[in-house]
C-alpha positions in Angstrom: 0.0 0.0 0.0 1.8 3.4 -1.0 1.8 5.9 2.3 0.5 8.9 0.2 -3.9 9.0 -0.2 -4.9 11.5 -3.2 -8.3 13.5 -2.1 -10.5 11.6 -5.0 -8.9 8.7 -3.8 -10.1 8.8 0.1 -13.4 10.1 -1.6 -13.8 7.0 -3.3 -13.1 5.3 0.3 -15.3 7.1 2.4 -18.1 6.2 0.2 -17.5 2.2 -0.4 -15.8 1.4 2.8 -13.9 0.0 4.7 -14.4 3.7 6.4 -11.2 4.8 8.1 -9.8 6.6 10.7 -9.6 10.3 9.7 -6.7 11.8 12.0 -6.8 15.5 11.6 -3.2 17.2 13.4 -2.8 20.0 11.8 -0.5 21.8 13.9 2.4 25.1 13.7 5.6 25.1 15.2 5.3 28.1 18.0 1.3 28.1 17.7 -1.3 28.6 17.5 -3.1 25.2 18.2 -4.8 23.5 15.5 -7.9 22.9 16.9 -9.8 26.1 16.4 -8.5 25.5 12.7 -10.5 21.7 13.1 -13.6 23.2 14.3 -13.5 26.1 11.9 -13.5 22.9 9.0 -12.7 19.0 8.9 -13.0 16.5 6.8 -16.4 14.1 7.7 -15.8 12.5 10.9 -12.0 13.0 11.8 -10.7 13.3 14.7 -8.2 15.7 16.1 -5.0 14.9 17.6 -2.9 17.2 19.6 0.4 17.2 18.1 2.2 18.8 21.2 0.3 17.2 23.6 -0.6 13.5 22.2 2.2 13.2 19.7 5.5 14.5 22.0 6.8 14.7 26.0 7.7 17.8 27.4 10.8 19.2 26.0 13.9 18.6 28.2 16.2 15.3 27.7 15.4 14.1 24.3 15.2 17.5 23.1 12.0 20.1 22.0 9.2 16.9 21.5 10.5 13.9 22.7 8.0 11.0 21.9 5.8 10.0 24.2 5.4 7.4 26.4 3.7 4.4 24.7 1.2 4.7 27.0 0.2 8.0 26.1 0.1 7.5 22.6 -1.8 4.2 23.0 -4.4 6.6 24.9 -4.9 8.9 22.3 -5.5 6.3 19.3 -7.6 4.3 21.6 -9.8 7.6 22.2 -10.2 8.9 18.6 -11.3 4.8 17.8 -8.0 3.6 16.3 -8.8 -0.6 16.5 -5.8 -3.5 15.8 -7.4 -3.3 12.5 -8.1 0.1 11.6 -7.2 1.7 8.1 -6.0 5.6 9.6 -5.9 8.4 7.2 -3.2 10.9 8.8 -3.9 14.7 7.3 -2.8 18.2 8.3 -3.5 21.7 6.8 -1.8 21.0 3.8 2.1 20.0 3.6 2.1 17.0 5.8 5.1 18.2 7.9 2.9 17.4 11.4 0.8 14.6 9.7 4.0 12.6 9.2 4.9 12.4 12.4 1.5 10.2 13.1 2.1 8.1 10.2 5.7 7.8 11.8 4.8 6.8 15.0 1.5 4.6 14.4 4.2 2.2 11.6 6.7 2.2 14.5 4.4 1.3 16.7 3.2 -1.7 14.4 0.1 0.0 12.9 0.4 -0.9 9.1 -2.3 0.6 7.3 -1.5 4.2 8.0 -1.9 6.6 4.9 -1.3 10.2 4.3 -3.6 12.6 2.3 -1.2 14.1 0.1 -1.8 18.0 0.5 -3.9 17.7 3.6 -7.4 19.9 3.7 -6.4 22.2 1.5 -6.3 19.5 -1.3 -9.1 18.3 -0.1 -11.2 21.7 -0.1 -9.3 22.3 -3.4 -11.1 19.4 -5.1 -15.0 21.1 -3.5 -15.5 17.8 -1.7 -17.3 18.1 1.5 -16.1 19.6 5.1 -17.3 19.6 8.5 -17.9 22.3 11.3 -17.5 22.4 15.1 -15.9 19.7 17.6 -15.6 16.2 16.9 -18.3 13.6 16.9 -17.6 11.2 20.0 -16.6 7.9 18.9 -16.1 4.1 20.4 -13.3 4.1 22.1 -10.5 1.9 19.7 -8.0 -1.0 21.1 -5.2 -0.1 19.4 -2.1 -1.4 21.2 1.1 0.7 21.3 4.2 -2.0 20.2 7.3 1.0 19.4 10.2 -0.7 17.6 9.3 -1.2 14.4 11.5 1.7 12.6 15.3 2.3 13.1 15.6 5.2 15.8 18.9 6.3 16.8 19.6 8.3 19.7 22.6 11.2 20.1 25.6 8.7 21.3 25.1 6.2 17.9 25.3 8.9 16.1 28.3 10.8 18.2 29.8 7.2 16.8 29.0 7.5 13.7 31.3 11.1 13.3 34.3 10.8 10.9 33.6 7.4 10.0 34.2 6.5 6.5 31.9 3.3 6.5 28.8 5.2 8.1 25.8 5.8 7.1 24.9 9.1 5.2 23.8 11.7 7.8 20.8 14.0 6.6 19.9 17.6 7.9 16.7 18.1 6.6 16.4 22.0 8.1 16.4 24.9 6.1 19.8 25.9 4.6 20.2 29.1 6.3 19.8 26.8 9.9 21.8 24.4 8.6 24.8 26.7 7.7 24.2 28.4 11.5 23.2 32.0 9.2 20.0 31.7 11.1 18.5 30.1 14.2 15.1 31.7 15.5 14.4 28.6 17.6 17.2 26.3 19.1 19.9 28.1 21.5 22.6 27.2 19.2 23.4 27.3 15.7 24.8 25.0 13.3 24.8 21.3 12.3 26.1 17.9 13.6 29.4 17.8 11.3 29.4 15.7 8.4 25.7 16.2 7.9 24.5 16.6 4.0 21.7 19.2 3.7 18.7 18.0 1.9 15.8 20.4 3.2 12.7 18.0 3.4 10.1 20.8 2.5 11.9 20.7 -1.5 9.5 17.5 -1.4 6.7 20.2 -1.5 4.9 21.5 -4.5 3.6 24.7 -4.3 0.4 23.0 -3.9 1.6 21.6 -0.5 1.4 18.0 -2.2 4.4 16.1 -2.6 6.6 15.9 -5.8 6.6 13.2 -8.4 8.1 10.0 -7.0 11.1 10.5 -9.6 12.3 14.3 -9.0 12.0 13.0 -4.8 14.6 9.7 -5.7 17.0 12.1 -7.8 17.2 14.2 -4.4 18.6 11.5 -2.5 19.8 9.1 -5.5 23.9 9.6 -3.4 22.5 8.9 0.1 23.4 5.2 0.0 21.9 2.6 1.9 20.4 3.2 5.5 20.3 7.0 5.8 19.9 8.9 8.9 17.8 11.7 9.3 17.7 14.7 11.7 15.8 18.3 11.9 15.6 20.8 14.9 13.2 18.2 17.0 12.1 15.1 15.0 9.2 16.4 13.6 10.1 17.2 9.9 12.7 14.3 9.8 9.5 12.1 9.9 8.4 13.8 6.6 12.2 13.2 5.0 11.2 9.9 6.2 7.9 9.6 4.3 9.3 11.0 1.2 12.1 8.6 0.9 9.5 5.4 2.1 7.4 6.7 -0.7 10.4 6.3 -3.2 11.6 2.8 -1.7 14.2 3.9 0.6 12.6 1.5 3.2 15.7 1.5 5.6 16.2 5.2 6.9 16.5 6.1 10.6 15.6 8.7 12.2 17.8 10.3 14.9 14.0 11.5 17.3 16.0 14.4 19.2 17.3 16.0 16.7 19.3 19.1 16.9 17.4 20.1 20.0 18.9 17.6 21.8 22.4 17.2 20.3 23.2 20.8 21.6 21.8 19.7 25.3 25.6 18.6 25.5 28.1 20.9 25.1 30.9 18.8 24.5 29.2 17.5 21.1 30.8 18.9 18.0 28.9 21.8 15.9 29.7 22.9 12.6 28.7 26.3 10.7 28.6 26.6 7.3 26.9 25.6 4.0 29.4 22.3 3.3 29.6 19.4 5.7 
């Protein structure tokens, strides 16, 4: 099953079943919450899911959103009716940055059928199909069982190891260039990048339409990355989108180093580089 659900597409399935999961987590780095954004419009019957609150810990060890506990998670697929057996249809308000983080987290947790609507509500609303008002409609509670473990995760000291090894994996920044180089930095206390990172900015997945680009332009991107890649961004969030993009293209075996830069710089005697080369 590819990740990625066109808008006609999950049309076609909300009419002849099985009826899925809609997980709405639309969401914005700094605020404001997505949920007057849900209630404003949703798709028929989704859900929302707190991103900051369902989706990460509170920032500290493990960086600016740690995941959370199993338990937590569990909780919050079990309350918007996520079942063993559930297809889920992950959207946001349009480039997928915060929906892939579900879809990352439900396949790690052993979830399979997980899709993503490629452009989020705005394709959606783009193609006049129908949109909901006001809170979500209470569901029956789901038994979906948190398993985490099913995706490579790497945590600051494997990849401390990995540093000036010519036999490692390719290490991926997928941040903007200008944080990446340390030009700019509105969010993390310092600036930089873990050295020997390549920059490959996930949002150049992103049409202008929010929707992702054809599978072919997104393999050319990453056609020198090698086998097993490891991703990293400012707190794990947009690495999970690197992540869907290269799944989409059959890169199947990427990690994703979860704390990021947010964390790496929680230890001062970790090496940081400046500058626009590795």
């Amino acid at each position: 099953m590819a990740d990625l659900i066109e808008a006609s597409e999950l049309a076609r399935l909300l009419e002849t079943g099985p009826m899925p999961v809609l997980a709405d987590v639309r969401w914005t780095l700094g605020g404001p919450p997505g949920l007057p954004d849900f209630e404003r419009a949703h798709l028929p019957g989704a859900q929302y899911v707190d991103l900051e609150q369902e989706l990460s810990a509170e920032p500290g060890e493990g960086g600016r959103h740690p995941l959370p506990a199993p338990a937590v998670f569990q909780q919050a697929m079990r309350r918007i009716g996520v079942n063993k057996d559930s297809v889920v249809v992950v959207y946001d308000g349009g480039n997928a940055l915060a929906a892939a983080r579900l879809w990352w987290m439900l396949t790690d947790a052993g979830h399979t059928s997980v899709r993503v609507l490629n452009g989020g509500v705005a394709a959606w609303a783009a193609a006049s199909l129908p949109l909901e008002t006001g809170a979500a409609a209470q569901v029956a509670p789901g038994d979906f069982v948190a398993a985490p473990g099913h995706r490579s995760l790497l945590g600051a000291a494997e990849v401390a190891a990995m540093l000036g090894q010519p036999s490692s994996a390719s290490l991926i920044d997928v941040r903007a260039a200008d944080r990446y180089a340390g030009e700019s930095e509105p969010i993390d206390p310092v600036a930089g990048h873990i050295p020997g990172a390549i920059n490959l900015p996930s949002m150049a997945n992103i049409g202008p339409d929010g929707r992702f680009l054809e599978p072919a332009v997104i393999a050319a991107r990453y056609a020198e990355v090698g086998q097993a890649p490891v991703v990293y961004c400012g707190s794990g969030i947009t690495a999970a989108h690197t992540l869907l993009a290269l799944y989409e293209v059959g890169v199947q075996d990427a990690a994703i180093y979860a704390g990021s830069w947010s964390d790496w710089i929680t230890d001062p005697s970790r090496p940081v580089a400046t500058g626009r080369t590795p």
